[in-house]
Structures are given as C-alpha cells and as structure tokens.
PDB file of N, CA, C and O in Angstrom:
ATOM      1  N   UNK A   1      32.358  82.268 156.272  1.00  0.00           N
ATOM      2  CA  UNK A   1      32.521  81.812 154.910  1.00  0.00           C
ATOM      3  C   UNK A   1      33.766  82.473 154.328  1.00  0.00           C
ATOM      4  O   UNK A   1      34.059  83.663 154.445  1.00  0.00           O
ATOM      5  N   UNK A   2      34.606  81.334 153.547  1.00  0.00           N
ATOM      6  CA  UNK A   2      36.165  82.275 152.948  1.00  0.00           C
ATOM      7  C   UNK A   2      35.382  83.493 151.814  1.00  0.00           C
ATOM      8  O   UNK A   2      34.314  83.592 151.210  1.00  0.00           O
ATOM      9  N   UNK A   3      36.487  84.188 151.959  1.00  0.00           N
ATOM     10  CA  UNK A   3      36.310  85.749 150.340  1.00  0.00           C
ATOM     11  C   UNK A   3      37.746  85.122 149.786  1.00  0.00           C
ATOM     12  O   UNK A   3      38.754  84.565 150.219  1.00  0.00           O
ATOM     13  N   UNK A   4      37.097  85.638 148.396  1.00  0.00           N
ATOM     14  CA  UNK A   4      38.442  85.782 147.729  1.00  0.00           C
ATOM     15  C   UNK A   4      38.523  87.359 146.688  1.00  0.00           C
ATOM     16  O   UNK A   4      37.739  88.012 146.000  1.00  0.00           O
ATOM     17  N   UNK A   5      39.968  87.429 147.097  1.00  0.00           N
ATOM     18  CA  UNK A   5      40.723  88.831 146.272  1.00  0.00           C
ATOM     19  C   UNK A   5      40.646  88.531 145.072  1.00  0.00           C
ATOM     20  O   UNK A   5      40.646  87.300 145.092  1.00  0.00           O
ATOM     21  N   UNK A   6      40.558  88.969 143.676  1.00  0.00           N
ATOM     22  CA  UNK A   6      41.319  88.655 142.202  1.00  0.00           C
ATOM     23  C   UNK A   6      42.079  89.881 142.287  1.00  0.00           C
ATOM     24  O   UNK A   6      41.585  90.952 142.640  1.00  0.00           O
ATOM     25  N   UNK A   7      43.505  89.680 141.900  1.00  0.00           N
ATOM     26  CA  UNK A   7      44.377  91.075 141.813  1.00  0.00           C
ATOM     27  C   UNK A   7      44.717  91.109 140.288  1.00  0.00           C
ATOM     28  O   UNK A   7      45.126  90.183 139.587  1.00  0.00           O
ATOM     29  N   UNK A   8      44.459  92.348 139.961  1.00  0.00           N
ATOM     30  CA  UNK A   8      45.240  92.700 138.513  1.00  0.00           C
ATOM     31  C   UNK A   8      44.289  91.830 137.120  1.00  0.00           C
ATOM     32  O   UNK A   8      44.788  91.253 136.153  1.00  0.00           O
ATOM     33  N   UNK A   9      42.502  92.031 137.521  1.00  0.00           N
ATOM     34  CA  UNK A   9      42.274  91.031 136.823  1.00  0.00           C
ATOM     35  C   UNK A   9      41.985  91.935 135.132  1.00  0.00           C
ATOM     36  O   UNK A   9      41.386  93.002 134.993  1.00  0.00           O
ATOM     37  N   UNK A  10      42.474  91.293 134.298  1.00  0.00           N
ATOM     38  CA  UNK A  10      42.035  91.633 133.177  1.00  0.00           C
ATOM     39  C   UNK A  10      40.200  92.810 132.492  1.00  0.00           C
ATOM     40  O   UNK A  10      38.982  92.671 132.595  1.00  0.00           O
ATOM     41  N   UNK A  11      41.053  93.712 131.930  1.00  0.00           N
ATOM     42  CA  UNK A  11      39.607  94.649 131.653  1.00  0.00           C
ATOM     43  C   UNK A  11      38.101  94.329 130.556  1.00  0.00           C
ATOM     44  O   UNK A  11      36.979  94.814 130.411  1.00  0.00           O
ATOM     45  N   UNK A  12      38.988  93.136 129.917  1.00  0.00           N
ATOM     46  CA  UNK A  12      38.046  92.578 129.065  1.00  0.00           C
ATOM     47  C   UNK A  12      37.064  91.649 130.043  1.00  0.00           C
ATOM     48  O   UNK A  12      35.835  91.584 130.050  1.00  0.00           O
ATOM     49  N   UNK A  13      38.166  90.868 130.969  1.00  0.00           N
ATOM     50  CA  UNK A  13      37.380  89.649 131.616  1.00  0.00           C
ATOM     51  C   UNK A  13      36.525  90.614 132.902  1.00  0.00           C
ATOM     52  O   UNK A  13      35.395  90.196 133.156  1.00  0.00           O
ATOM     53  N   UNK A  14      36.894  91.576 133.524  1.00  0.00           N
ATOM     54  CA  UNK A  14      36.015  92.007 134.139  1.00  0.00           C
ATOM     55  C   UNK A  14      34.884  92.712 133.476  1.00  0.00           C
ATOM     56  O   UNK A  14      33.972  92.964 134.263  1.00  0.00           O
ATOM     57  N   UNK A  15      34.713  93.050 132.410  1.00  0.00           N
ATOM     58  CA  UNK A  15      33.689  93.898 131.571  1.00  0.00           C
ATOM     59  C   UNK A  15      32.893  92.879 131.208  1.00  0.00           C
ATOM     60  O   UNK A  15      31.681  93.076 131.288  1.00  0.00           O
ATOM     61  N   UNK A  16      33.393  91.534 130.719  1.00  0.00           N
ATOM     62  CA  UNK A  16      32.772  90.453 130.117  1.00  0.00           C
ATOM     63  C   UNK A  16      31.658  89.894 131.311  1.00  0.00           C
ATOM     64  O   UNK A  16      30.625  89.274 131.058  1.00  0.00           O
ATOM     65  N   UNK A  17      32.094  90.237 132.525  1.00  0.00           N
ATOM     66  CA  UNK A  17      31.723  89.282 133.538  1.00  0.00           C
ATOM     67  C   UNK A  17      30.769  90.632 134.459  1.00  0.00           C
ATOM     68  O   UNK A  17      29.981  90.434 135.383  1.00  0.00           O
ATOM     69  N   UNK A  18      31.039  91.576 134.034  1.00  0.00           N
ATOM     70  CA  UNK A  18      30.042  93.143 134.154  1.00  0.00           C
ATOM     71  C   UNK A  18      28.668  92.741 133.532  1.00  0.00           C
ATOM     72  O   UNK A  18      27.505  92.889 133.907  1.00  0.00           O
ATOM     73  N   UNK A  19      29.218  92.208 132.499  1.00  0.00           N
ATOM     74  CA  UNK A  19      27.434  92.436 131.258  1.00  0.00           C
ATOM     75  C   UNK A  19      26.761  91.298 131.568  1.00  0.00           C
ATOM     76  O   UNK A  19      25.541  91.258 131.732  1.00  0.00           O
ATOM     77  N   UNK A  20      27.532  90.326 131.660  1.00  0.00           N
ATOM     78  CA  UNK A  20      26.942  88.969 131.800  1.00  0.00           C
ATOM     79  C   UNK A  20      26.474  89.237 133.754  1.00  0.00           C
ATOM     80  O   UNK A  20      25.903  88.212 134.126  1.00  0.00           O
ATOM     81  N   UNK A  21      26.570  90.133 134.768  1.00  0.00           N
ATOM     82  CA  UNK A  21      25.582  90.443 135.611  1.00  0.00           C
ATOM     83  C   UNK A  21      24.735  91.160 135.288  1.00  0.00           C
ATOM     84  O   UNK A  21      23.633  90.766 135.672  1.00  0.00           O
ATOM     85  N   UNK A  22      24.718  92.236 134.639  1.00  0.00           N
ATOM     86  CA  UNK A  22      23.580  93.240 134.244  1.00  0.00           C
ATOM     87  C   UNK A  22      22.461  92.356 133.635  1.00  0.00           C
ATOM     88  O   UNK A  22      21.278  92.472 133.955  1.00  0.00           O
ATOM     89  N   UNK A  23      23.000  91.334 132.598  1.00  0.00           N
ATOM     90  CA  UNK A  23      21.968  90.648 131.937  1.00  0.00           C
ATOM     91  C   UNK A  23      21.077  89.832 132.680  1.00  0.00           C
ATOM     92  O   UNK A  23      19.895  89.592 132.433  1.00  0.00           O
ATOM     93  N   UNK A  24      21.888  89.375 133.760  1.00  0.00           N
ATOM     94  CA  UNK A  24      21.517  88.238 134.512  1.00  0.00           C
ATOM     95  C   UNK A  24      20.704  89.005 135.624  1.00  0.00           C
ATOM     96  O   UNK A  24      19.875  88.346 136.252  1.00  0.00           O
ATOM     97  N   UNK A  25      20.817  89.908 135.825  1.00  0.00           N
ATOM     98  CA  UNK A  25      20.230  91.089 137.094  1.00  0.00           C
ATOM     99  C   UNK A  25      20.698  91.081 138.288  1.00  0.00           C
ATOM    100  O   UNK A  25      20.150  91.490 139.312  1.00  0.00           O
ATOM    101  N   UNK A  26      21.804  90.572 138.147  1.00  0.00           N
ATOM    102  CA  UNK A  26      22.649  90.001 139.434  1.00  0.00           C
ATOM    103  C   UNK A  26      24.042  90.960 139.607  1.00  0.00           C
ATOM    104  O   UNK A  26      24.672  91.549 138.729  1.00  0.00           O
ATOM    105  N   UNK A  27      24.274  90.896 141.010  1.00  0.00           N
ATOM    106  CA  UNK A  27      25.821  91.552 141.353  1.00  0.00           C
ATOM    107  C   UNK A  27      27.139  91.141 140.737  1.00  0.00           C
ATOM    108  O   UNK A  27      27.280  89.925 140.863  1.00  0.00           O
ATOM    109  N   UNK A  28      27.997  91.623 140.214  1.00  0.00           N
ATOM    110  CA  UNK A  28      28.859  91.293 139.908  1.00  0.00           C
ATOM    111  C   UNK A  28      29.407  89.709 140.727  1.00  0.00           C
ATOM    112  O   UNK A  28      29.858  88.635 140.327  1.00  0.00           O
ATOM    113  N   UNK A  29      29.065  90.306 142.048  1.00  0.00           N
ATOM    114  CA  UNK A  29      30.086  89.254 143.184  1.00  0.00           C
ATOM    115  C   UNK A  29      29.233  87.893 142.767  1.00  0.00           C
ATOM    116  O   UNK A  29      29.746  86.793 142.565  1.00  0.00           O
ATOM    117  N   UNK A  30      27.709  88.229 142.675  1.00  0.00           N
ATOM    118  CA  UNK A  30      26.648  87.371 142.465  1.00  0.00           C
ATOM    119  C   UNK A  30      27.510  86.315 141.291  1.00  0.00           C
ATOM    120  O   UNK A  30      27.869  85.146 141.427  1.00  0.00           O
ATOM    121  N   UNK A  31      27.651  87.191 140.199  1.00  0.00           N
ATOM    122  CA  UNK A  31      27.613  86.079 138.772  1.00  0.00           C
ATOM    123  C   UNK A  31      28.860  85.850 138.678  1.00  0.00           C
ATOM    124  O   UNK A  31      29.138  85.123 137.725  1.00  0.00           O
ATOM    125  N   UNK A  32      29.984  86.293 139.489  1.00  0.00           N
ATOM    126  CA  UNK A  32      31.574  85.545 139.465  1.00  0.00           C
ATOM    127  C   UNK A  32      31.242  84.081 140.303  1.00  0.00           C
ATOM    128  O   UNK A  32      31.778  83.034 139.941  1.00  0.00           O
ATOM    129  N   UNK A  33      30.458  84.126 141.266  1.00  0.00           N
ATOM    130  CA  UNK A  33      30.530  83.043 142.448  1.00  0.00           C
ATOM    131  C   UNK A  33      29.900  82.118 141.120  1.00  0.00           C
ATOM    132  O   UNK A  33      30.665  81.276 140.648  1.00  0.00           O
ATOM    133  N   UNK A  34      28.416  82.273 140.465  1.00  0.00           N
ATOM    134  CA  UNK A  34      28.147  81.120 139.652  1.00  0.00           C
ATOM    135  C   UNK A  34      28.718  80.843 138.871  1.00  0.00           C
ATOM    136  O   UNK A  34      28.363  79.826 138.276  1.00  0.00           O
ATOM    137  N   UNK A  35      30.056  81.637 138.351  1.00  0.00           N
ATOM    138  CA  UNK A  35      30.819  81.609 136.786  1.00  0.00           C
ATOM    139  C   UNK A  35      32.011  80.410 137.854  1.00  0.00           C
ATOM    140  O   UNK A  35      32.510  79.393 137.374  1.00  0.00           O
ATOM    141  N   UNK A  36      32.188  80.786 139.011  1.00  0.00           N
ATOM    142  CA  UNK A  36      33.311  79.977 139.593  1.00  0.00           C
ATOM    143  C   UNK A  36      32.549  78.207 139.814  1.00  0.00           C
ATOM    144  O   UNK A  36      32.932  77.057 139.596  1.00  0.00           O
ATOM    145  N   UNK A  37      31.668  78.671 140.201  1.00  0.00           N
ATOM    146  CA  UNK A  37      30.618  77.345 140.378  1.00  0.00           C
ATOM    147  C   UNK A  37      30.534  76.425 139.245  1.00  0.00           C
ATOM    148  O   UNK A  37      30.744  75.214 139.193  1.00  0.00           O
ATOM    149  N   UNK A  38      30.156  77.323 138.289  1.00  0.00           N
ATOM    150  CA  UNK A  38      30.103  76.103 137.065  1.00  0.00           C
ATOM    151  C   UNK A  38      31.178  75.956 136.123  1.00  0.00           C
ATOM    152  O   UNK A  38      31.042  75.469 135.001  1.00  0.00           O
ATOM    153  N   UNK A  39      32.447  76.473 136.700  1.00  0.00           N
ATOM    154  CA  UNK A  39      33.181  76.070 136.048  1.00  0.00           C
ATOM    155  C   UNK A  39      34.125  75.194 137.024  1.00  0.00           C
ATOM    156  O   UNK A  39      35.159  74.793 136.489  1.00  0.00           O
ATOM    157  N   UNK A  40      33.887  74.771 138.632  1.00  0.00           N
ATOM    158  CA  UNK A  40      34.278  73.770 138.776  1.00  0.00           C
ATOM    159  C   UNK A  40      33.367  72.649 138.756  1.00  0.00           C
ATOM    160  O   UNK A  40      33.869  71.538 138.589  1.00  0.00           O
ATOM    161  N   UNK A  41      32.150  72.743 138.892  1.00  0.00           N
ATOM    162  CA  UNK A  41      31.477  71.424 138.346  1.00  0.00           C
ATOM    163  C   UNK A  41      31.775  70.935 136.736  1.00  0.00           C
ATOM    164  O   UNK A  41      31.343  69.802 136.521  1.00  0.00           O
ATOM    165  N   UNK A  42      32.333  71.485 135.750  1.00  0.00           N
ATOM    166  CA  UNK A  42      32.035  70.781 135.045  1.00  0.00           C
ATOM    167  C   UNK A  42      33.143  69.928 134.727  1.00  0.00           C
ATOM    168  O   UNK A  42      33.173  69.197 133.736  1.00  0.00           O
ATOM    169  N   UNK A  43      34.418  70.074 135.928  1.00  0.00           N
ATOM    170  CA  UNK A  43      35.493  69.071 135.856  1.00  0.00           C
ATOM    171  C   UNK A  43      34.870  67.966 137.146  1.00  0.00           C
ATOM    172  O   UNK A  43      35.604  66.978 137.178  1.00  0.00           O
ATOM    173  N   UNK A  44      34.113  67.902 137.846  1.00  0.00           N
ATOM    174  CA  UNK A  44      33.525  67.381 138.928  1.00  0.00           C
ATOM    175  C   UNK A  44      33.042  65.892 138.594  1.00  0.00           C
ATOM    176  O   UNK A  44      31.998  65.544 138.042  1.00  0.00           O
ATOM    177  N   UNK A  45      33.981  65.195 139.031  1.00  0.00           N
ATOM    178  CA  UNK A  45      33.704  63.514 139.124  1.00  0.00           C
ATOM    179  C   UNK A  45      33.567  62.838 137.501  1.00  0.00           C
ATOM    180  O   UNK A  45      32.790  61.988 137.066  1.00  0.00           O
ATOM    181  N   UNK A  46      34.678  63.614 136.830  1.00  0.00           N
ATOM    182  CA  UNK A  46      34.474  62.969 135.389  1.00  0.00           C
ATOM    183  C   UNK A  46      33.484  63.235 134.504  1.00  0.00           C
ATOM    184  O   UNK A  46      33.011  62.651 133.530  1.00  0.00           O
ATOM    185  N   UNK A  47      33.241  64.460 135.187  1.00  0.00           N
ATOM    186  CA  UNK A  47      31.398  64.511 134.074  1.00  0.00           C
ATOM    187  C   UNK A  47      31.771  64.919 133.123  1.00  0.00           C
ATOM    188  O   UNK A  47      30.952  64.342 132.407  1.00  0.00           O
ATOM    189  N   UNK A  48      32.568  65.663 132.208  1.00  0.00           N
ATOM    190  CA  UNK A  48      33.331  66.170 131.380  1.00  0.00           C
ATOM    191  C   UNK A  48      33.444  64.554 130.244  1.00  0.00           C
ATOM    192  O   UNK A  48      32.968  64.369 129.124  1.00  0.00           O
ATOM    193  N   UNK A  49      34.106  63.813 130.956  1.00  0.00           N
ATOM    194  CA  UNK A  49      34.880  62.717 130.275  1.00  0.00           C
ATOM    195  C   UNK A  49      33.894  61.551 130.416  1.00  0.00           C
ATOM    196  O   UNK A  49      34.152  60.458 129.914  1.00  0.00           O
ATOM    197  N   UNK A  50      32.789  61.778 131.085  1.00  0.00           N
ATOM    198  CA  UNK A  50      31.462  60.796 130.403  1.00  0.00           C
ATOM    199  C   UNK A  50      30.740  61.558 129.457  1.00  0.00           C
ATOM    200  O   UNK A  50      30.244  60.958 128.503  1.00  0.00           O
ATOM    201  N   UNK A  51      30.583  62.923 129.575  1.00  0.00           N
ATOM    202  CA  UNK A  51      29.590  63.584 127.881  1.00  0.00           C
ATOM    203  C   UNK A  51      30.973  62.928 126.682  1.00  0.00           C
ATOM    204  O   UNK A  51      30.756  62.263 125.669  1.00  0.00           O
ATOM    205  N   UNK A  52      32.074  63.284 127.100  1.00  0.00           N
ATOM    206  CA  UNK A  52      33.229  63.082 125.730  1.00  0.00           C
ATOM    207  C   UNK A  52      32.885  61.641 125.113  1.00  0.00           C
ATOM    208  O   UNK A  52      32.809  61.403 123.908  1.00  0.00           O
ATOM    209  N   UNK A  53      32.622  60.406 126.512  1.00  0.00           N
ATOM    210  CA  UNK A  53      32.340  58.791 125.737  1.00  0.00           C
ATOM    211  C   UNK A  53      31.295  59.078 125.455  1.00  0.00           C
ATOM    212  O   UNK A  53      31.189  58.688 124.292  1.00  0.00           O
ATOM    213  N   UNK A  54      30.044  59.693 125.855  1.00  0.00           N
ATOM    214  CA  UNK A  54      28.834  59.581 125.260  1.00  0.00           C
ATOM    215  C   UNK A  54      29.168  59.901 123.671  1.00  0.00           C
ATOM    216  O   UNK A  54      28.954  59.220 122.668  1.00  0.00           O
ATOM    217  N   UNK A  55      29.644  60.921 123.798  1.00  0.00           N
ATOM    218  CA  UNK A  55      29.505  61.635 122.085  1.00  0.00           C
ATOM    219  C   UNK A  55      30.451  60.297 121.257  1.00  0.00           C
ATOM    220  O   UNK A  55      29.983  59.653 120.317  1.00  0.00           O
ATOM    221  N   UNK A  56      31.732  60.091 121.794  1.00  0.00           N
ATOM    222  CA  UNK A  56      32.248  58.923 120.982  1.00  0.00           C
ATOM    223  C   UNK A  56      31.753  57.702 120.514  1.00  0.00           C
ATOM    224  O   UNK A  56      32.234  57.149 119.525  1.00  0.00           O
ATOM    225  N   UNK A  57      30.477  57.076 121.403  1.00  0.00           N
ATOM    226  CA  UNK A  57      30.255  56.156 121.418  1.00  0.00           C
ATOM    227  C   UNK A  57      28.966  56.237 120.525  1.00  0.00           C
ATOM    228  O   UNK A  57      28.669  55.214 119.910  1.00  0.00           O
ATOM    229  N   UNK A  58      28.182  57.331 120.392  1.00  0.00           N
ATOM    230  CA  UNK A  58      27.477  57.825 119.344  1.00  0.00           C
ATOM    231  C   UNK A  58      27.524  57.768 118.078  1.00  0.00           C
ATOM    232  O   UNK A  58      26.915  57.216 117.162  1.00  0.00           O
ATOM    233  N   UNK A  59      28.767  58.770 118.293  1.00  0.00           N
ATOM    234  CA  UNK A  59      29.562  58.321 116.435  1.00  0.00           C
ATOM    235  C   UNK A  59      30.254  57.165 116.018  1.00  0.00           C
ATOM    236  O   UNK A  59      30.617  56.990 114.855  1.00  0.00           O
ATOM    237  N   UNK A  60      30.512  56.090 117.275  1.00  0.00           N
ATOM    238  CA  UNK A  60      30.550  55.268 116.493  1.00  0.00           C
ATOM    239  C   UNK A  60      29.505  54.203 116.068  1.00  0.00           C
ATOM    240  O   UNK A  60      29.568  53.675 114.958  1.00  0.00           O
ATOM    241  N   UNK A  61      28.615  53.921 116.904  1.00  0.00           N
ATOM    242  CA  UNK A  61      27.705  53.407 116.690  1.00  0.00           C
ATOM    243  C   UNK A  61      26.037  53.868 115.400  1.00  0.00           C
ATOM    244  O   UNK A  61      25.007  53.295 115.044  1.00  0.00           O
ATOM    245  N   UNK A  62      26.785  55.326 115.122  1.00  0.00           N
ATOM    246  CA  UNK A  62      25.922  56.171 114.056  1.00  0.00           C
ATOM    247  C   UNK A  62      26.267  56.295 113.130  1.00  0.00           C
ATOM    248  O   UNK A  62      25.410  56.409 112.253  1.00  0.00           O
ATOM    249  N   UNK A  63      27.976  56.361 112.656  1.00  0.00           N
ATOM    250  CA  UNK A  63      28.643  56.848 111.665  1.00  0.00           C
ATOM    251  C   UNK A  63      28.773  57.934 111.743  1.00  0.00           C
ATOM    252  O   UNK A  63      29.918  58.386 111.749  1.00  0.00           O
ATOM    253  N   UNK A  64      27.499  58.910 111.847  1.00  0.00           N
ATOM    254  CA  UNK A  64      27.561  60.076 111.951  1.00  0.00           C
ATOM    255  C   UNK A  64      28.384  61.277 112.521  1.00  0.00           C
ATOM    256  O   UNK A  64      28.216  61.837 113.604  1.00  0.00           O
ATOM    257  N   UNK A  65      29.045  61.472 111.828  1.00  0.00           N
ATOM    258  CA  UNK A  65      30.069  62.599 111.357  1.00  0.00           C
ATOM    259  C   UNK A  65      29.718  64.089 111.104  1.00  0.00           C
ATOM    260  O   UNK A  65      30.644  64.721 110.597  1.00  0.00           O
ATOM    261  N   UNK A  66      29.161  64.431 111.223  1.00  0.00           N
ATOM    262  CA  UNK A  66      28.586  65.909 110.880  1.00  0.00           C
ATOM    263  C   UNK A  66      27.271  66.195 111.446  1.00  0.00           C
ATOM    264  O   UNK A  66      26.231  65.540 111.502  1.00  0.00           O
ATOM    265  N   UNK A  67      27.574  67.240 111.808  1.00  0.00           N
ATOM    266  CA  UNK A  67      26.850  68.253 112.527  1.00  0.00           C
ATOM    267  C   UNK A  67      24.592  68.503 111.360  1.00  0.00           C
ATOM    268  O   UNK A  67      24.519  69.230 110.369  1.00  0.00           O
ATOM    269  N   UNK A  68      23.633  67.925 111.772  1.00  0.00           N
ATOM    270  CA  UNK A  68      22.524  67.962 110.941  1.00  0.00           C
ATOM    271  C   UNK A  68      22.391  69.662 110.432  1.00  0.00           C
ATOM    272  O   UNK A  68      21.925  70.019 109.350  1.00  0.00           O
ATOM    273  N   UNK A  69      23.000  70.701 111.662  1.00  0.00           N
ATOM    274  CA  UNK A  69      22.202  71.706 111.352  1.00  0.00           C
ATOM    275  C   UNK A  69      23.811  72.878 111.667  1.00  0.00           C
ATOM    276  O   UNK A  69      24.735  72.283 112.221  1.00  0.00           O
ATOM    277  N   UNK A  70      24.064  74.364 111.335  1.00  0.00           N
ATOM    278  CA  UNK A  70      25.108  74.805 111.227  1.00  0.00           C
ATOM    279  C   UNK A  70      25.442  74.854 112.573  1.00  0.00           C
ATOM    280  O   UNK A  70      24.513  74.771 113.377  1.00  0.00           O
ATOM    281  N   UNK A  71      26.866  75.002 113.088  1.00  0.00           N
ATOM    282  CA  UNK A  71      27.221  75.449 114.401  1.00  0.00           C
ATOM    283  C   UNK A  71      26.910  76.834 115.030  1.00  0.00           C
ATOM    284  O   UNK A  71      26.961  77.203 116.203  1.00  0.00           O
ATOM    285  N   UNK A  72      26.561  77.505 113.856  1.00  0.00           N
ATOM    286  CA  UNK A  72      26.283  79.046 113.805  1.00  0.00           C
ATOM    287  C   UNK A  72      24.837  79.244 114.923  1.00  0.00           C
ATOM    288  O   UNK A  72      24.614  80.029 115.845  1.00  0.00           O
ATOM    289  N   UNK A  73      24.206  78.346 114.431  1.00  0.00           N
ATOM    290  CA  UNK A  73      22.545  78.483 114.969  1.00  0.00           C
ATOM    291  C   UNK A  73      22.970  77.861 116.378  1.00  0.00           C
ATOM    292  O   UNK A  73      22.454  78.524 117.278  1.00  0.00           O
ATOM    293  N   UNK A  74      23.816  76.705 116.907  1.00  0.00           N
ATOM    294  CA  UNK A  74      23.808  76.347 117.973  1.00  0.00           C
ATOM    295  C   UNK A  74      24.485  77.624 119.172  1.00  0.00           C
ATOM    296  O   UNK A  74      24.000  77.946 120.257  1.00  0.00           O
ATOM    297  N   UNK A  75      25.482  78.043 118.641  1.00  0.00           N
ATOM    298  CA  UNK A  75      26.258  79.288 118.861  1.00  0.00           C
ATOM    299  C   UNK A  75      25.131  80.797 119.800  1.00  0.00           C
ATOM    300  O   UNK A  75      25.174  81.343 120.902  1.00  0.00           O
ATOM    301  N   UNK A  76      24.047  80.948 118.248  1.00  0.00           N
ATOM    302  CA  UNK A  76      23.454  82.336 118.242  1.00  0.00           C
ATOM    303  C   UNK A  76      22.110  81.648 119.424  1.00  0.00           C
ATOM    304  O   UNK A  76      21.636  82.315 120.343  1.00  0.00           O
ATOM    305  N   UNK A  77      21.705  80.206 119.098  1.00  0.00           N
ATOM    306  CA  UNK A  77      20.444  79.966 120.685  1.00  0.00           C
ATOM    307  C   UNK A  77      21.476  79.720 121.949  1.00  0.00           C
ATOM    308  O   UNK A  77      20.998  79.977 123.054  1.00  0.00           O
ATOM    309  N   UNK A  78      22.771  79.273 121.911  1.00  0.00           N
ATOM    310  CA  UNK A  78      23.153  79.418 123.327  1.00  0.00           C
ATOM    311  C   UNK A  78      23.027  81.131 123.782  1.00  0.00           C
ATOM    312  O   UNK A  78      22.304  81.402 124.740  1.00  0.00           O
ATOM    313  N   UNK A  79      23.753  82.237 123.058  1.00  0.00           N
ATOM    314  CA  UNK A  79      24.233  83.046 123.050  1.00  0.00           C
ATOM    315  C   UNK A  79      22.669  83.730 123.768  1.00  0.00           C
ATOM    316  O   UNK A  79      22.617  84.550 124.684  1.00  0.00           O
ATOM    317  N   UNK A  80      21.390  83.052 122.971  1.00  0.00           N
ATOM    318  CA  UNK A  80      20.304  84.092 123.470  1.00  0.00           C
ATOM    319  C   UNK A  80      19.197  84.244 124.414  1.00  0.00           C
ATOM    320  O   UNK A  80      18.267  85.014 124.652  1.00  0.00           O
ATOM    321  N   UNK A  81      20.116  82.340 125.169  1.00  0.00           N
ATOM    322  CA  UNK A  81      19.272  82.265 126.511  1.00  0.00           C
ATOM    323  C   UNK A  81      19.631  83.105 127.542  1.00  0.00           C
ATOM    324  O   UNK A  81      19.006  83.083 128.603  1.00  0.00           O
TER     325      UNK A  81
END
C-alpha cells in the first residue's frame, strides 16, 4: 500500500488535526487518512454540484430565501457531533 510524507506542514493544521484524533480516539495517521478520504469524495462524480442544483432548484421552486432557524445553531450541532 503507497505512504505519504507531508513536509513542513503547518502547526495550526497539525494541532487542528491532533484534537480532532484525540476526540475521535483515533491515531493521528488514523484521522488524516479519513480527513483525506472525505475530502476527496466530496469532489467525487459531481456530488458537490448535484447538492448545489438540489439547493437551487429548491429556492426556486420555494421562493425561499432565508435560512428558518440561525446559522449559529447549525454551526454549534455540527461542531458537537
């Protein structure tokens, strides 16, 4: 199976990606491989640019323009799964 090196990587992004294993209970190496994982699936076969028509095609067919509830609360339940 290939490895990969990161050289010279940033102290925030490695600390960021420290806590987010501790939280997760996982190895560092562990939660870079899923952070690499899901961040190439979510350019993977347009899936990106079918949620974007979904949401367009929503508002137009809704009017609806604004958000029912603050972005704050969507923010603080992603933040606390």
């Amino acid at each position: 199976m290939p490895s990969l090196q990161i050289r010279n990587l940033p102290d925030d992004l490695y600390q960021a990606l420290a806590w987010r294993a501790e939280q997760s209970h996982r190895s560092l190496a562990q939660e870079a491989l899923i952070a690499l994982r899901r961040a190439t699936e979510s350019t993977d076969s347009g899936r990106r640019e079918q949620i974007l028509e979904k949401i367009r095609l929503d508002i137009a067919t809704t009017g609806i323009r604004t958000l029912s509830f603050p972005p704050e609360r969507m923010l603080r339940e992603d933040r606390d799964r």
